[in-house]
Legacy VTK file of the C-alpha trace (Angstrom):
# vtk DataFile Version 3.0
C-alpha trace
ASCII
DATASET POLYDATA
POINTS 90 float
-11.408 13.124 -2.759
-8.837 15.443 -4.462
-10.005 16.925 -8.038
-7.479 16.861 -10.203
-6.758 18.394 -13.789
-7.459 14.665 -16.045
-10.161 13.600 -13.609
-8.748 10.694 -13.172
-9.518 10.771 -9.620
-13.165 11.756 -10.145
-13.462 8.794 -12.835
-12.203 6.128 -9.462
-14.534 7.446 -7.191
-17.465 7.070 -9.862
-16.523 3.629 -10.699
-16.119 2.837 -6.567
-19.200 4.074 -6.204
-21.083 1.585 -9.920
-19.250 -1.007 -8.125
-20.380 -1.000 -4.983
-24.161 -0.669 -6.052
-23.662 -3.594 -8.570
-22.049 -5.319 -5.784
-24.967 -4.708 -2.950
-27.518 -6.788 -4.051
-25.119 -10.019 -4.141
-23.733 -9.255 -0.926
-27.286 -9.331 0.710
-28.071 -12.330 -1.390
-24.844 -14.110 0.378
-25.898 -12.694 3.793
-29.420 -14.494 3.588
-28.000 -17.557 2.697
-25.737 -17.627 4.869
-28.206 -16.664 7.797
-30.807 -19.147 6.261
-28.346 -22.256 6.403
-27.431 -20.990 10.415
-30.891 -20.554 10.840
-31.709 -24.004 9.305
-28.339 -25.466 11.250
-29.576 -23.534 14.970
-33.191 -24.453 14.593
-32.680 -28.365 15.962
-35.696 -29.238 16.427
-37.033 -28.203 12.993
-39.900 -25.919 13.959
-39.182 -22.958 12.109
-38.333 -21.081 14.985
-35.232 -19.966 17.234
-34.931 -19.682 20.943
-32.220 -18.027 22.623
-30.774 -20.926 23.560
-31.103 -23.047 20.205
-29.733 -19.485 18.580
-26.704 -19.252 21.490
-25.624 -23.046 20.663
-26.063 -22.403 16.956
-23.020 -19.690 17.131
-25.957 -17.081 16.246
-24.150 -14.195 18.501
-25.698 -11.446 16.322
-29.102 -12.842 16.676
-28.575 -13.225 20.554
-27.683 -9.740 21.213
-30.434 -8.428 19.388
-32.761 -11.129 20.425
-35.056 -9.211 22.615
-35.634 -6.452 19.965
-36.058 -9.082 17.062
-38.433 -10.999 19.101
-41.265 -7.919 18.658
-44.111 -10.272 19.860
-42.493 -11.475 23.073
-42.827 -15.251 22.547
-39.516 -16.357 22.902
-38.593 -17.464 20.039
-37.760 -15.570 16.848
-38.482 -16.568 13.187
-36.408 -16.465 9.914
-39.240 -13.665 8.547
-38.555 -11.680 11.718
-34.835 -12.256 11.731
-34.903 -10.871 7.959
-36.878 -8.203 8.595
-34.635 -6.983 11.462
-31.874 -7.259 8.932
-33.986 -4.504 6.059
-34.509 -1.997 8.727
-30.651 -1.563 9.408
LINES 1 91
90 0 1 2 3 4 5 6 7 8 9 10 11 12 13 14 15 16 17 18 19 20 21 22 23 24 25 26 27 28 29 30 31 32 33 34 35 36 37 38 39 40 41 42 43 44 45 46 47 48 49 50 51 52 53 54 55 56 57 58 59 60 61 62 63 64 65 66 67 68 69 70 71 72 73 74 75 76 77 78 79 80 81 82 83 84 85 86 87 88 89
């Protein structure tokens, strides 16, 4: 960013900056609920769990590419908690 004499360009960077941390916390709020409706949508038979396959059909692509790293217990299947989890580590 270029300094200039009135600061005007140091003022837009600090208010870029307020507004993006104001702005975090709502975007993760939409990103959970948006990956807790998929979740809900992908999980057909209601068991509170994902397999590949139920998270392939479901349009999860994100969640299938990372699959075998979310899915830290090796069971197959991976749940919201895990899914979430994987998501506060990035």
């Amino acid at each position: 960013m270029i300094q200039r004499k009135s600061g005007s360009m140091i003022a837009f960077g600090a208010a870029a900056v307020i507004a993006s941390l104001t702005l975090a916390p709502v975007a993760l709020a939409d990103e959970t609920a948006e990956l807790e409706a998929k979740f809900t949508a992908s999980d057909t038979n209601s068991d509170g769990k994902l397999t590949r396959d139920e998270a392939k059909e479901g349009g999860m692509r994100r969640i299938v590419r990372g699959f075998d790293k979310i899915d830290t217990e090796g069971n197959g299947y991976v749940t919201l908690d895990q899914i979430k989890e994987m998501m506060q580590s990035r």
